[in-house]
N, C-alpha and C positions, 0 to 999 in steps of 0.2 A: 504494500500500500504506500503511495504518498504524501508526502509531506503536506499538502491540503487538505489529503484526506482525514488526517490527525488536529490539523490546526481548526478544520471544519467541527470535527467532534469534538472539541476540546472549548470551542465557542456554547453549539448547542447545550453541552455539557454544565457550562459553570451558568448558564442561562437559569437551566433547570437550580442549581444548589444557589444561586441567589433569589427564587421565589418561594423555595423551599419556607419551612414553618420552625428552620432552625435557629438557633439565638448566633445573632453575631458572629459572637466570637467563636463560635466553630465552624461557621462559617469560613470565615476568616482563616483559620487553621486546616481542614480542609482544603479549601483552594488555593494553599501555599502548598501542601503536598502532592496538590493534582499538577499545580506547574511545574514543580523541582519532575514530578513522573515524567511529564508531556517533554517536556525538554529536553530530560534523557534518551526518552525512544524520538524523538526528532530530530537531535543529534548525533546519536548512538555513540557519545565520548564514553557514555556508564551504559552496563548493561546492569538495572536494579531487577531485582526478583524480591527484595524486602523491602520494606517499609516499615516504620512504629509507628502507629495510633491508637491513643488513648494508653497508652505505656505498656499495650502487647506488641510485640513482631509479627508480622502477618510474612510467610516470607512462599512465595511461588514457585511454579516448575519451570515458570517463562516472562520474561517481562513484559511480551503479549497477554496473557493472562492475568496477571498481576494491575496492568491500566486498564485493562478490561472493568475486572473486578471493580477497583475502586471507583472506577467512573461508574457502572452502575449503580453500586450497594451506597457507597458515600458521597458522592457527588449530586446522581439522579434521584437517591433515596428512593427506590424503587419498593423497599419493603418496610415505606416509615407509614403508619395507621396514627388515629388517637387512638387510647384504649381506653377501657372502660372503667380501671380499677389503677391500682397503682403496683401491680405485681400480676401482669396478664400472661397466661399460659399461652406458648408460641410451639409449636411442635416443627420441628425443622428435618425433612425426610433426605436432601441431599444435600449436606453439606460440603459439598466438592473440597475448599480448603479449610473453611471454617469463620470465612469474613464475615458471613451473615451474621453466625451467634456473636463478635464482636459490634457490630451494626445493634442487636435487640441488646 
């Protein structure tokens, strides 16, 4: 893929995590590690497969995988809900690396 085609996704991308219903400043924190990611694989100087957030390692098979990820799960916030309670039961059947249960 090319270089537009990342810089494309990486617009769409933080579109979605600035309308999002997250506070600021994770926001904030967030799209300082979606850029250091985007950067890497559009210059390919690093090849990351880890990242910390929220003081876990999340660390991938591929740095494909890995911008993938984040850009979905924390960026798009694809599996953010309100809940109903303050301790809601999430049952997670395929957690491929395990970003989601970081994400809930």
């Amino acid at each position: 893929m090319n270089n537009a085609f990342f810089i494309y996704t990486f617009v769409i991308n933080s579109a979605y995590l600035i309308k999002s219903p997250l506070k600021i400043s994770s926001k904030i924190t967030i799209l300082q590690k979606y850029v250091f990611l985007m950067v890497a694989k559009i210059t390919r100087i690093l090849r990351i497969k880890k990242i910390t957030i929220q003081n876990f390692k999340i660390v991938a098979f591929d740095e494909d995988a890995l911008v993938y990820l984040f850009g979905e799960i924390f960026v798009k916030n694809i599996y953010y809900f309100d809940a109903k309670n303050d301790s809601p039961v999430i049952i997670d059947c395929g957690s491929n690396i395990g970003v989601s249960i970081l994400y809930f």
